[in-house]
C-alpha positions in Angstrom: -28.8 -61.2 38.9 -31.8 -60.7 37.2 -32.8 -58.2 34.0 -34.5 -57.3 31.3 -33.7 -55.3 28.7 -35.6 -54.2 25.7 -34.8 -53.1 22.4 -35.9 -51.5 19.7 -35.6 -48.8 16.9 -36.9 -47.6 14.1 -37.2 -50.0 10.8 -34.3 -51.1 9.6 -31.9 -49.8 12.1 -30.5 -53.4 13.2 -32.4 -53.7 16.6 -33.0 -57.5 15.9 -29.3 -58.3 15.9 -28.0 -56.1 18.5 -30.5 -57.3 20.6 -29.4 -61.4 19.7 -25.7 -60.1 20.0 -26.9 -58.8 23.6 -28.2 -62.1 24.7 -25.4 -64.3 23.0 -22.4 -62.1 24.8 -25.1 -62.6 28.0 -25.1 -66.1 28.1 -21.5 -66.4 27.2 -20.4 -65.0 30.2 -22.5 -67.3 32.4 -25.8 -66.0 33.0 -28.7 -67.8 31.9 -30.4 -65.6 29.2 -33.7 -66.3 27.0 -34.1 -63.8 23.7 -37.8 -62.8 23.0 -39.0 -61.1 20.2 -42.2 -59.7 20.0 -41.9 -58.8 16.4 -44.4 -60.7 13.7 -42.0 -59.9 11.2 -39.7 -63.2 13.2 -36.8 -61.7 12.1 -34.8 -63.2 15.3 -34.6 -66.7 13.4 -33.6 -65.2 10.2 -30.4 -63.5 12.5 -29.6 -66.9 14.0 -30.3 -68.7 11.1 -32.2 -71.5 12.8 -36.3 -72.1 13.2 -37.6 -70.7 16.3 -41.5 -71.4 18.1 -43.6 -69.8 20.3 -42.0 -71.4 23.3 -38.4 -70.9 24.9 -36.1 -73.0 23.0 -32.2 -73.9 24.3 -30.1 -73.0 21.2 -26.9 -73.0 22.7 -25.3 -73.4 26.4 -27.0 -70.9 28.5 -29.3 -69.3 25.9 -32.7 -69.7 25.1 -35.0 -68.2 22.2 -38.3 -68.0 20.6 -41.2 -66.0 18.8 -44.4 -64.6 19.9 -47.2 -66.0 18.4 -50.5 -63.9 19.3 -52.8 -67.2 18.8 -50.7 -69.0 21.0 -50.4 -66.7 23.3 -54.4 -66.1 23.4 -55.2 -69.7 24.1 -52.1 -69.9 26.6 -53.4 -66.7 28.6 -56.7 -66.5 28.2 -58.8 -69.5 26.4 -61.9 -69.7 28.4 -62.7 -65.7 27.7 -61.3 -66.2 23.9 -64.0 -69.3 23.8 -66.6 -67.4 25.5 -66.2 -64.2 22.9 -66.1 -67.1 20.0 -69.5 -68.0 21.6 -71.1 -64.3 21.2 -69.7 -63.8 17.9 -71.0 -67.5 16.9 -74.4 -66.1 18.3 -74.7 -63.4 15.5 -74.0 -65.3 12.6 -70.6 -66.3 12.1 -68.6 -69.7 12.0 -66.5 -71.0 14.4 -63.1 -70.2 12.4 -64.5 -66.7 11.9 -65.4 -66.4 15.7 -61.9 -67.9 17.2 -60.0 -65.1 14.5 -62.4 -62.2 15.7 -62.0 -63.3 19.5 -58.9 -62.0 19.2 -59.2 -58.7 20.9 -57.2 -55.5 19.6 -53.8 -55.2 21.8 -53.5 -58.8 22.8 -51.2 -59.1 20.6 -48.9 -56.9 22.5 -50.0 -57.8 25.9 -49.9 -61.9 24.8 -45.7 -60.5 24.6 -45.9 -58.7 28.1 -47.5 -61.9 29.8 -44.5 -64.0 28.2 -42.2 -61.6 29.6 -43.4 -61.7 33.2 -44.2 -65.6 33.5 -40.3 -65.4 32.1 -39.3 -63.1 34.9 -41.4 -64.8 37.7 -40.0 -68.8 36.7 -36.8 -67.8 38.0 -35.2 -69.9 35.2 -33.4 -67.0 33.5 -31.1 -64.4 34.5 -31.4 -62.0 31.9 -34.7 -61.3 29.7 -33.8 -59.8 26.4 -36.5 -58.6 24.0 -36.3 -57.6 20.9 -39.2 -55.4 20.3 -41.2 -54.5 17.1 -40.2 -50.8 15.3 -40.8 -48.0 17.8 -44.3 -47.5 17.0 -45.6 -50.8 18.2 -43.3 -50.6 21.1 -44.3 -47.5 21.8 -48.3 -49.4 22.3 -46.7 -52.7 23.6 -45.3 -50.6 26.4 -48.3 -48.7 26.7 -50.6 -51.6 27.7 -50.4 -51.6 31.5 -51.6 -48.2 31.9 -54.3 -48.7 29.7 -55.2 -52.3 30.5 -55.0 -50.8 34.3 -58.0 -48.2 32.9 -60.0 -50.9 31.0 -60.2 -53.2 34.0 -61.6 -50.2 36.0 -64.2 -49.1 33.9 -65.2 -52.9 32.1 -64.2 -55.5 35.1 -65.8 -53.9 37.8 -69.2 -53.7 36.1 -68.5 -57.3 34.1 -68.0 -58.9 37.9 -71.5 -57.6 38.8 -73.5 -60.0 36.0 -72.3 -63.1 38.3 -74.7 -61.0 41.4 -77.4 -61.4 38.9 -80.3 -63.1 40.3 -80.9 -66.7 38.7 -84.3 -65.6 36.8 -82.2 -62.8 35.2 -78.9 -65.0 34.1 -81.2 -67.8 32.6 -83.3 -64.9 31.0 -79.5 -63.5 29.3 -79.9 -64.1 25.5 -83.1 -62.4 25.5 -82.3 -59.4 28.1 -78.0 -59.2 26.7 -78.7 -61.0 23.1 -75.1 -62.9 24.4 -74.5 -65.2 26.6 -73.3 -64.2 29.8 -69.7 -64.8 31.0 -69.4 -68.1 33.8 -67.4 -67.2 36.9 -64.7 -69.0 35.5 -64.5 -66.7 32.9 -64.6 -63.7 35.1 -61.8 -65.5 37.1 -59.5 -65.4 34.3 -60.4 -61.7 33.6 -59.3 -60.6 37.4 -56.4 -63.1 36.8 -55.5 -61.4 33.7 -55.6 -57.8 34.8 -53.8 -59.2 38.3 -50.7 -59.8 35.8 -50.8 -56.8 34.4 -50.5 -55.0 37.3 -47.3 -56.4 38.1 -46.3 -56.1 34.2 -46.3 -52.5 35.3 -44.2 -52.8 38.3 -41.6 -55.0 36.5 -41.1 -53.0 33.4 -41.1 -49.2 35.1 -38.7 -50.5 37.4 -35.4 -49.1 36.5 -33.4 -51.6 38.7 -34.4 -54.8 37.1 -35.8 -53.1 33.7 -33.5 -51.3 30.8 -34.8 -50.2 27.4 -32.4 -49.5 24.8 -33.1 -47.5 21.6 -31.1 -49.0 18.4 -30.6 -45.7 15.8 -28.4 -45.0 12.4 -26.6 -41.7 11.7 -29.6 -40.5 9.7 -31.7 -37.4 10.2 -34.7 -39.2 10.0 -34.4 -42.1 12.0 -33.0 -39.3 14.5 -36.0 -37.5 14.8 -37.8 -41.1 15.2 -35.7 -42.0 18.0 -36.2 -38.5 19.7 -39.8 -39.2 20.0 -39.7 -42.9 21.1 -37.4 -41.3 23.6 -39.7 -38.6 24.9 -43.2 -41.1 24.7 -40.7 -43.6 26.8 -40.4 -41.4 29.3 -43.6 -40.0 29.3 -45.0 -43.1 30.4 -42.2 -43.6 32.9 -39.9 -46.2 31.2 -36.1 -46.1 32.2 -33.7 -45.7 29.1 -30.5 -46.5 29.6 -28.8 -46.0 26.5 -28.5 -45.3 22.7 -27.1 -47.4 20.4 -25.5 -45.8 17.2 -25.6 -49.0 14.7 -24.2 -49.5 11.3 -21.1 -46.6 11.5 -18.9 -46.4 8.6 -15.5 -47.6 9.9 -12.3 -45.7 9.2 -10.5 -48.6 7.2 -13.1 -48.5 4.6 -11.8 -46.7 1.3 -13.1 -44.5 -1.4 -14.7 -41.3 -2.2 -18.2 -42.5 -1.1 -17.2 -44.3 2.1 -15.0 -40.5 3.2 -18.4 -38.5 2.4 -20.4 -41.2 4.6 -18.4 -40.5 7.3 -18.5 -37.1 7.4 -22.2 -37.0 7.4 -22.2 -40.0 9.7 -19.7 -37.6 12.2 -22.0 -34.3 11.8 -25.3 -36.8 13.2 -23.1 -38.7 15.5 -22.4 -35.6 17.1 -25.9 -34.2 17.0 -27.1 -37.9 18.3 -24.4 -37.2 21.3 -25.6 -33.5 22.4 -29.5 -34.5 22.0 -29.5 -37.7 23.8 -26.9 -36.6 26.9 -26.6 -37.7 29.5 -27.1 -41.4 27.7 -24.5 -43.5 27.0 -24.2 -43.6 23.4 -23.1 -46.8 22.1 -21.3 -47.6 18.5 -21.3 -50.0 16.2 -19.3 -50.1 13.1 -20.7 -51.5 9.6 -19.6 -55.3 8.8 -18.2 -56.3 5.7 -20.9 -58.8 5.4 -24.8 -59.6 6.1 -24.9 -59.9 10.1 -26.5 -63.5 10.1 -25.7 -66.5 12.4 -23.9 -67.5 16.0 -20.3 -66.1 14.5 -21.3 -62.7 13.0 -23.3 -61.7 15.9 -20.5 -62.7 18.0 -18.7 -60.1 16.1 -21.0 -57.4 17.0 -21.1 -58.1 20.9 -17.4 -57.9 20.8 -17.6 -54.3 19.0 -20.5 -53.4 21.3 -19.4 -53.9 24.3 -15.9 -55.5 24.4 -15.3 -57.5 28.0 -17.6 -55.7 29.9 -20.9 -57.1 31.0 -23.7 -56.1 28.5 -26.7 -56.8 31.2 -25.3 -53.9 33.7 -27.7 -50.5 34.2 -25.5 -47.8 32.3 -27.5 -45.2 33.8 -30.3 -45.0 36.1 -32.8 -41.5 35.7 -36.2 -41.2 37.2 -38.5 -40.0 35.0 -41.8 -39.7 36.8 -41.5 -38.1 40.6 -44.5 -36.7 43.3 -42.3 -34.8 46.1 -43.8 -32.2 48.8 -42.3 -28.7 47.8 -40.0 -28.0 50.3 -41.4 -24.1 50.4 -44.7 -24.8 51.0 -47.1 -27.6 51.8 -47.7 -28.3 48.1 -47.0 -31.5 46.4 -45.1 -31.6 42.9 -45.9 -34.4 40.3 -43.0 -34.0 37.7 -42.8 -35.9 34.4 -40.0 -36.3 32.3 -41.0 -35.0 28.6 -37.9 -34.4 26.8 -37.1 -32.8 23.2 -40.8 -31.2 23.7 -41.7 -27.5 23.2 -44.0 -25.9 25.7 -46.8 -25.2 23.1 -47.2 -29.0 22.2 -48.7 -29.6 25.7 -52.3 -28.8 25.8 -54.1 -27.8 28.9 -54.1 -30.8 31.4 -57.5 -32.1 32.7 -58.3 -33.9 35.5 -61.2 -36.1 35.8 -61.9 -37.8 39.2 -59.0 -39.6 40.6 -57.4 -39.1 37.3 -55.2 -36.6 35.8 -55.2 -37.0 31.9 -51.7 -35.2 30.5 -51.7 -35.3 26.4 -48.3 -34.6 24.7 -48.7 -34.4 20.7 -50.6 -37.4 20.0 -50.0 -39.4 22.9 -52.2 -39.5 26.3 -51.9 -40.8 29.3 -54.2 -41.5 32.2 -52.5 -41.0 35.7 -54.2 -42.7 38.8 -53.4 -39.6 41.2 -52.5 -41.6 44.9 -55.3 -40.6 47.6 -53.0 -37.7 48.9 -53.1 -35.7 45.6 -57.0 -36.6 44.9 -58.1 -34.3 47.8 -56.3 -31.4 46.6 -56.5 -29.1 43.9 -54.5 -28.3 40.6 -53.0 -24.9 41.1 -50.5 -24.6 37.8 -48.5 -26.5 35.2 -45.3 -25.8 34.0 -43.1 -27.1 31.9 -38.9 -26.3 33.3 -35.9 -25.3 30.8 -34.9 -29.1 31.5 -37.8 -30.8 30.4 -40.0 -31.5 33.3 -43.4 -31.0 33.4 -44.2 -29.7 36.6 -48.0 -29.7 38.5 -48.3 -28.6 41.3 -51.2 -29.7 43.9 -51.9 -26.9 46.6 -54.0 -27.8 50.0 -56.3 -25.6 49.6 -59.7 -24.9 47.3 -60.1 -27.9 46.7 -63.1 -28.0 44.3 -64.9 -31.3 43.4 -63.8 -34.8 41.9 -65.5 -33.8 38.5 -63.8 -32.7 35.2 -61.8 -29.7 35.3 -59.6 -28.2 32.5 -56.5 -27.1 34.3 -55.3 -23.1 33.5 -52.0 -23.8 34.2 -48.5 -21.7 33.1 -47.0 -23.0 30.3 
């Protein structure tokens, strides 16, 4: 068996300690289980009470953990391009401290998390991967970063990889022509390297038989409408959620005046939570006496959560991104699962060469269209009373691989 599962949730909502109590019931059952978090807030040592590093540590029989540390991360993944950056940025003035903290490029952070992940994944060592992500927001870019490392590598690698066909005269000529020293192809190497794990980042997390993402919520109108969006963005860019957790419940042995009008509000969003989020499972968790903190409290919460039954097994399996051939014609469909949006928060689509770029509120997203799909043209978009969008590639009229805003139906 192998899996991963990620977690996360809006601030506050418990994430970090249903995700521990996730790995603890895993590796109580047998299977050999490491617990990532890929939060800097390192809130997964302050639930198991214990110090934690930036590598795997065994904490108990069969489960591992540690803490993502982007500087360690940078100089495990990629220290000959972090040294060569350092290098530019020394070029122009600053120090080395102030070069090796700049050469830290925006988003490695999150991808420094993904890399961890994979190498995880690929050792073979563990059974079951469990992270415990940052709030939904960084997730939400964390999870993003294969598509759009995917894009950068298109439009920076390919031209970066032509500097090393640079004849000699030119490339000892390179601080005067570039004003930086040019990369050596050792450097390149690691950046094909690089974006080579990142493309099978992409297959590994958007694969709904090994990957699960689970989204950690409260009773509470706001944290609601939080999760609803995480939920729709998830989908969007064709992540497989298999379930909602409903954390910190009011339980019916609790007394008083205060704890009776909790639960009634608590009921009214439960219920709300249950019709928005269907078909999902919907997980509950009642609210402890005490601060959920060490091995024996989150014990306590894995029994609640999921009793005797494995916590590592796919409670639901939904595609959410599809290209069929309509069955009435010799059009092809792309479909896209965008749920809790309204049709007039989907502008018009544009495709731009091989790509089709679909924007939903503030959110955008790049699709490579397969060779099939780039010969044709865009004939409508629509978005269906169950949430898909819908666009629809016809056969003929084809017009040209340049930029064109798409009239479709909405």
């Amino acid at each position: 068996m192998h899996k991963v599962l990620f977690f996360t949730g809006k601030g506050g909502t418990g994430k970090t300690v249903i995700a521990t109590a996730t790995a603890l019931q895993s590796a109580r059952s047998g299977l050999k289980t490491v617990v990532v978090s890929t939060d800097p807030a390192h809130s997964l040592a302050d639930s198991l009470d214990m110090d934690l590093g930036p590598e795997p540590r065994e904490i108990l029989t069969n489960l591992w953990a540690q803490e993502s540390d982007v500087l360690h991360n940078m100089k495990r993944h990629w220290g000959r391009v972090q040294r060569w950056l350092a290098a530019i940025f020394m070029e122009h003035g600053l120090n080395r401290m102030e070069a090796e903290e700049v050469a830290v490029l925006p988003g490695f952070e999150e991808l420094g998390s993904l890399l961890w992940v994979s190498e995880l994944y690929k050792s073979g060592q563990y059974e079951v991967i469990v992270v415990d992500c940052s709030p939904t927001a960084e997730t939400l870019r964390l999870l993003s970063v294969p598509e759009v490392g995917q894009w950068w590598v298109n439009k920076f690698l390919q031209p970066l990889s032509k500097t090393q066909r640079l004849p000699s005269m030119l490339r000892y000529g390179a601080d005067a022509v570039f004003d930086m020293p040019l990369p050596e192809k050792e450097v390149v190497r690691d950046f094909y390297d690089l974006f080579g794990e990142i493309k099978d980042i992409s297959s590994l997390v958007t694969n709904p038989e090994v990957t699960g993402l689970r989204l950690v919520l409260n009773p509470e109108k706001m944290v609601i409408k939080e999760t609803q969006r995480a939920y729709t963005y998830f989908n969007f860019y064709g992540y497989s959620v298999d379930s909602v957790i409903c954390n910190k419940l009011i339980p019916q042995e609790a007394e008083g005046s205060y704890c009776e009008e909790m639960r009634q509000t608590q009921g009214k969003y439960l219920k709300l939570i249950e019709e928005d989020f269907w078909p999902l499972p919907i997980l509950k968790v009642p609210m402890l006496k005490s601060e959920v903190v060490g091995i024996a409290a989150l014990e306590e919460i894995a029994a609640l959560l999921y009793g005797q039954t494995n916590p590592c097994e796919t409670l639901i399996t939904e595609r959410t991104f599809e290209i069929e051939q309509d069955k009435q014609s010799t059009d092809y469909l792309l479909k896209l699962k965008v749920p809790f949006i309204s049709k007039t928060s989907i502008p018009p689509l544009i495709r731009v060469g091989e790509e089709l770029v679909i924007q939903v509120s503030n959110w955008k997203r790049n699709i490579l269209l397969p060779k099939e799909l780039q010969e044709r043209e865009i004939s409508g978009a629509k978005l269906t009373d169950d949430q898909w969008l819908v666009v629809r590639f016809k056969r003929e009229g084809y017009l040209s691989p340049n930029a064109s805003r798409v009239l479709g139906k909405r």
